[in-house]
N, C-alpha and C positions, 0 to 999 in steps of 0.2 A: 772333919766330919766325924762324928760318935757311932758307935757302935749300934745304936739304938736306928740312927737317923737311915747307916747304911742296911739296916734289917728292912726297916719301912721301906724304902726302894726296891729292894728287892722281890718283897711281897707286888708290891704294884705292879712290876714288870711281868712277873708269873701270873699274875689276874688277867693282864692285857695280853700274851702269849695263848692262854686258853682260851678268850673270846675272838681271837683271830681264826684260830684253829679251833672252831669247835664247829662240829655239824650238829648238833641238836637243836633244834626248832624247839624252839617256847610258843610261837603261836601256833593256833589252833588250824586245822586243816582248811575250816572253811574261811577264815582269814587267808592264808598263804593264796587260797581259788580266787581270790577277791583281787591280792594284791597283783597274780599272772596275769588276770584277764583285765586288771588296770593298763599292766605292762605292753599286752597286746594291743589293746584300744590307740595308745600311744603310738607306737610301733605303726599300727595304719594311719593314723593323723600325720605324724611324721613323711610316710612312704605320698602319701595325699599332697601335701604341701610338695615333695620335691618335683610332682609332678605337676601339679600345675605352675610349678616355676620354671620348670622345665618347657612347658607349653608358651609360658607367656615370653621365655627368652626368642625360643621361635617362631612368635608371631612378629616381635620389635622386629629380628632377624628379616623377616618377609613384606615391617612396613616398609625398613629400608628401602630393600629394593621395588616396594611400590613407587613409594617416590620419586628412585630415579626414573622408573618407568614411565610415569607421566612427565618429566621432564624431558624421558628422550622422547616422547608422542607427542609431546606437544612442539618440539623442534623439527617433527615430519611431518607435521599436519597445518603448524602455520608458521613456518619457517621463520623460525624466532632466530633475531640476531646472536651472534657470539656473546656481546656484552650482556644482550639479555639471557641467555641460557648462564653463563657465569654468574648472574646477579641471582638468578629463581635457586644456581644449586648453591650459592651460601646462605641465603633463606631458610631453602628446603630441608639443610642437614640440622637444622634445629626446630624441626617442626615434626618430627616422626611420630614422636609420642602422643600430643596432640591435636595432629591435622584430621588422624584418620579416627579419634573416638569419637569425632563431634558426630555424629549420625541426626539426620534431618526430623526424624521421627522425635526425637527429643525435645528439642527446641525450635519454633516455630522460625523460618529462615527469613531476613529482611527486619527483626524487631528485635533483634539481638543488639546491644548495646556493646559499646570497644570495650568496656572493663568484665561483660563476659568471653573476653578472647587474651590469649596469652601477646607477649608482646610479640613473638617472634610467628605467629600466624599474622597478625592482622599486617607484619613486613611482607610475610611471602605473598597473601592476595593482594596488595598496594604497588607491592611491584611487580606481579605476576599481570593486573588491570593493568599498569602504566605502559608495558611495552605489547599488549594485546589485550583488549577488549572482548575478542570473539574468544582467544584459548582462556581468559576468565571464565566466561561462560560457557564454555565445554565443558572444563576441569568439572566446575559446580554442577550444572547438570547429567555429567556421565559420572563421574569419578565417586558421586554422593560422599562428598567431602565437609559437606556443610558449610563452607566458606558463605558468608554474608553476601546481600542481595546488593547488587551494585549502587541500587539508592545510600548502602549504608557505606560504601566504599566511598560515596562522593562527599558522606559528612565528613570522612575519614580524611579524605584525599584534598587536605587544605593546611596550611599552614597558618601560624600564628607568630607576631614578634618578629615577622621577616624571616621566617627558616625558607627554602624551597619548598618550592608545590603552590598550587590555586593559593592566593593570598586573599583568607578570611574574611577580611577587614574590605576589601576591594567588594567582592560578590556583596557583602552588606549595604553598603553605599549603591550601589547600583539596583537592588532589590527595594529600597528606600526613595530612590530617584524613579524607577517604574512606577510606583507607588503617588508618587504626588505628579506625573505630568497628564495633561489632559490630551497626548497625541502619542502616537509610535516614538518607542524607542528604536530609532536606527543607527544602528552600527559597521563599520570595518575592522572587521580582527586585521592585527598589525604582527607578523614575528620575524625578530632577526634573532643573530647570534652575535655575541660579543665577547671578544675575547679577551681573558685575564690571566694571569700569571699561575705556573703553573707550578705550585708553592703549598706545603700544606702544613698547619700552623696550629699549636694549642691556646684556645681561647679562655680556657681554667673551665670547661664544661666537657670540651671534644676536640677532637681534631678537625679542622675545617683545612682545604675545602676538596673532599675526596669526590668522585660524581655521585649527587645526588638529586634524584626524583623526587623531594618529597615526602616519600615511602618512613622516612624512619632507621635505616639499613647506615648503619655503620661498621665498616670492618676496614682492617687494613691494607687485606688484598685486593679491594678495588683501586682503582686507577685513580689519579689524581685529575682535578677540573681540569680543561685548557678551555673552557669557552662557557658562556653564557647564554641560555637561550629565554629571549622575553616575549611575553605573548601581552598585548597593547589591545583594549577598543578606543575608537576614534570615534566620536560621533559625525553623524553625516548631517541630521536634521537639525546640531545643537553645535556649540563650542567649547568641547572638552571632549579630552583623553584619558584614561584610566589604565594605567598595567592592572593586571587581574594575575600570572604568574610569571616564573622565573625557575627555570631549571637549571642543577651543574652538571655538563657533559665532557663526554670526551669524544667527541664524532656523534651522530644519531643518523641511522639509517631514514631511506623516505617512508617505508612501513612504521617506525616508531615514531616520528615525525607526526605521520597522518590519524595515530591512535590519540597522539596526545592534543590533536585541532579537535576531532573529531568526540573527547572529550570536553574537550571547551565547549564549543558548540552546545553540546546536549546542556549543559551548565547555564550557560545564557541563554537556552532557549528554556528551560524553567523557569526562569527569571523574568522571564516577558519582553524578553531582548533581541531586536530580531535583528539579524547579523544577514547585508546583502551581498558583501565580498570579505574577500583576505588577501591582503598584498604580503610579499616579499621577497626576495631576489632571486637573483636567476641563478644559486649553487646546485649543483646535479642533485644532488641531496632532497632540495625544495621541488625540482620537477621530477622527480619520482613520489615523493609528495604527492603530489596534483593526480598522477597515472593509479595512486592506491585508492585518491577518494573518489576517481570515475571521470576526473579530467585529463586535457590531452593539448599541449603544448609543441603538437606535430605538425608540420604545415599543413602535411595530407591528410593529416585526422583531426583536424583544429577541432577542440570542445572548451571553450571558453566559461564553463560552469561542473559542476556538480550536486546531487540532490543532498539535500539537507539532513543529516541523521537520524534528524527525529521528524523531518516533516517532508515526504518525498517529494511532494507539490511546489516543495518551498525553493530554488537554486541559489544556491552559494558562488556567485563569481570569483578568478582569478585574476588579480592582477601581477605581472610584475612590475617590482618599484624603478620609475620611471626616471628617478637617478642613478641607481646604481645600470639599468641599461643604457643609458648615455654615456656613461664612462665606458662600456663594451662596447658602444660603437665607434667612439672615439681609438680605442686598443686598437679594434680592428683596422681601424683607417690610417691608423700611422705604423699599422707592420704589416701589412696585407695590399694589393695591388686590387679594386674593385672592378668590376665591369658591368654598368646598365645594363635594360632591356635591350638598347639599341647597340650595344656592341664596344659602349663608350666608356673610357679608361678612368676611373676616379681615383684622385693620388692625394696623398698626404704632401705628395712634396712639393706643390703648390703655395701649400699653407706654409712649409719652413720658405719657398722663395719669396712669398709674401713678406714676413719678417725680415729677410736680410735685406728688401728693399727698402723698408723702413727704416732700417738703422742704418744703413746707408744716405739714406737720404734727409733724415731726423724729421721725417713727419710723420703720422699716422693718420688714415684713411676712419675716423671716426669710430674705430672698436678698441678694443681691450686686449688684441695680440702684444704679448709678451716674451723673454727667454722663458719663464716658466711653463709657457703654454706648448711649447716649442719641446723642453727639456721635461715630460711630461713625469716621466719614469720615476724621479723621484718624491713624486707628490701627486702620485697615480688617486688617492682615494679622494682628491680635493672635489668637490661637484663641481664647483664653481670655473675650474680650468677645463674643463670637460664641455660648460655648457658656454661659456666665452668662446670658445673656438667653433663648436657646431654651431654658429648665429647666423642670423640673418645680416649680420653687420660685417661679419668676415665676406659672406657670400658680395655682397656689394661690393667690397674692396678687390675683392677679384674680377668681377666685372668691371671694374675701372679700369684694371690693369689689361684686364682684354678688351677694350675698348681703345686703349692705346698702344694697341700691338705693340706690345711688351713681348721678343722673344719667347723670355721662359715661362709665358701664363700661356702660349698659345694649346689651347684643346682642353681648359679648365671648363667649361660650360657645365661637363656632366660635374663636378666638382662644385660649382654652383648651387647646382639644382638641387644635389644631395642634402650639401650645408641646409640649402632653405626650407628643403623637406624635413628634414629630424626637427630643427628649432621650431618649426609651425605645430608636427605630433608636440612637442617637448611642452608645448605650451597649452594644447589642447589637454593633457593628461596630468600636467603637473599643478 
């Protein structure tokens, strides 16, 4: 470096030295007032912003625990299951932000369309509607939540392509068949459960098959399907059946049970569909069922109906399915010891001495008694061994054999009579 170059250096750093360190103002006074009271203005903009962020942290803070507190209200007021309170608070923890700005005065409620709703609202009202219909409609009219009018829950509340929930494509076909008959559509809602493997698999979309209502609600932490539940009409007046949905469960209590008939119901009863019963089996599950929709499966309080949802004039009959209780009475009669009105002993083990007289003897008295009828236990769900043995054709063969004072038939009578009572109901209902 030159002597020249290190002078120029020098000079610069002494120039930049006194503009650091200089207090002399070049501007003028009433610029400097300009530029403080810039400075202040700031200063309160600044102090402004922290405070309303400040505010809006503790309002989030307080939607929180709005939330849970309608979740724990509505777990004391309509005793919402476990799996249903589990399902509303994974919903719930992602709806804080905007469950509670939708305010009713905004947007007119019931003509709201799903794409003005985030996805993770229209999960929490779909599944919040699924396992209660009445705490939906508390929430929305106490809680002024703005959640959508249950008309719009029901467009919502359907599936397409097979997912679970009210299947689309079913409801259309059936609103299409109202449509062109010139008589009532009569119907029997049909639902079982069915059970599938309890396995959960990616299908390059999602993980299937976790329980799912339809709703949309996928997370991890729910429970994996064990069972299938299907909701069937049957025509009465006509010859054809129709599934309309399919839910994946893992248990459902008779409260959630009776929300999700009781949707149906209003569904086909929009549709011009008039539903005179509902059959299915006798799991404790289905007759608590029956006790939520105002029916009663007691001997002492027998109510063989319930009033219709939507039309209180209208009654909804119960049945249960008249095979699956023939196979209950069968249970009962081969591990249980019965007694008539009259004091008379009815036994299963008539029915096995009946068989060992047959294969001892290698004839058969005109029925269908087999080892398998015999050896029931392993092939308990068959109907058809269940309903071979309760016949009218067994009952005969034992009167044969009491007719020929046969030792071990003696005092079958009452055993007779039972057989030929169930086969005659069996026949009358099936």
């Amino acid at each position: 470096m030159t002597t020249k170059d290190s002078y120029c250096n020098k000079q610069q750093h002494t120039k930049q030295l006194q503009q650091e360190h200089s207090y002399i103002a070049t501007e003028s006074p009433r610029t400097l007032t300009k530029q403080i009271q810039t400075n202040k203005d700031e200063m309160l903009r600044q102090k402004k912003r922290i405070k309303v962020l400040q505010n809006r942290v503790r309002r989030l803070k307080t939607k929180v625990a709005s939330v849970n507190d309608v979740i724990e209200d509505l777990k004391n007021r309509f005793k919402l299951s476990g799996k249903g309170e589990s399902m509303l608070t994974v919903c719930g923890s992602a709806i804080t932000n905007d469950l509670l700005h939708r305010l009713s005065k905004q947007q007119k409620a019931g003509h709201l369309l799903r794409k003005n709703y985030t996805a993770a609202l229209c999960q929490f009202a779909l599944t919040l509607n699924f396992y209660s219909a009445k705490a939906y409609k508390y929430v929305r009219n106490t809680f002024d939540l703005c959640l959508p009018h249950p008309t719009v829950i029901q467009n919502w509340y359907r599936s397409i392509h097979g997912e679970p929930g009210f299947i689309q494509e079913s409801f259309h076909i059936l609103r299409q068949h109202v449509a062109t008959q010139n008589k009532p559509v009569i119907c029997n809602l049909t639902t079982d459960e069915m059970a599938i493997k309890k396995h959960v698999e990616w299908d390059e979309k999602q993980f299937r098959v976790y329980v799912d209502s339809g709703t949309g609600v996928q997370d991890d932490t729910l429970p994996p399907a064990t069972e299938a539940l299907v909701f069937m009409v049957v025509a009465v007046n006509g010859n054809w059946k129709l599934p309309i949905a399919y839910f994946f469960i893992d248990s459902l209590n008779g409260g959630d049970r009776a929300n999700l008939v009781t949707q149906c119901l209003c569904r086909l009863y929009d549709l011009g569909v008039t539903v005179m019963s509902i059959t299915c089996d006798r799991a404790s599950s289905n007759l608590a069922m029956f006790r939520e929709l105002g029916a009663s499966t007691d001997p002492n309080a027998l109510q063989s109906f319930f009033p219709h949802p939507s039309n209180n004039a209208h009654k909804i009959h119960i049945f249960l399915d008249v095979c699956h209780m023939l196979k209950l009475v069968r249970n009962t009669l081969a591990s249980q010891t019965l007694i008539n009105g009259d004091g008379k002993h009815i036994k299963w083990q008539y029915v096995e001495e009946l068989h060992k007289l047959q294969e001892g003897e290698g004839l058969k008295a005109a029925h269908k008694l087999r080892t398998p009828h015999i050896e029931w236990q392993r092939l308990k769900m068959k109907v058809n061994l269940a309903a071979q043995v309760i016949s009218n054709s067994v009952g005969n063969a034992l009167e044969l054999c009491l007719a020929l004072n046969l030792p071990q038939f003696k005092g079958c009578k009452a055993t007779v009579v039972f057989l030929k009572t169930f086969d005659h109901l069996f026949d009358i209902l099936n």
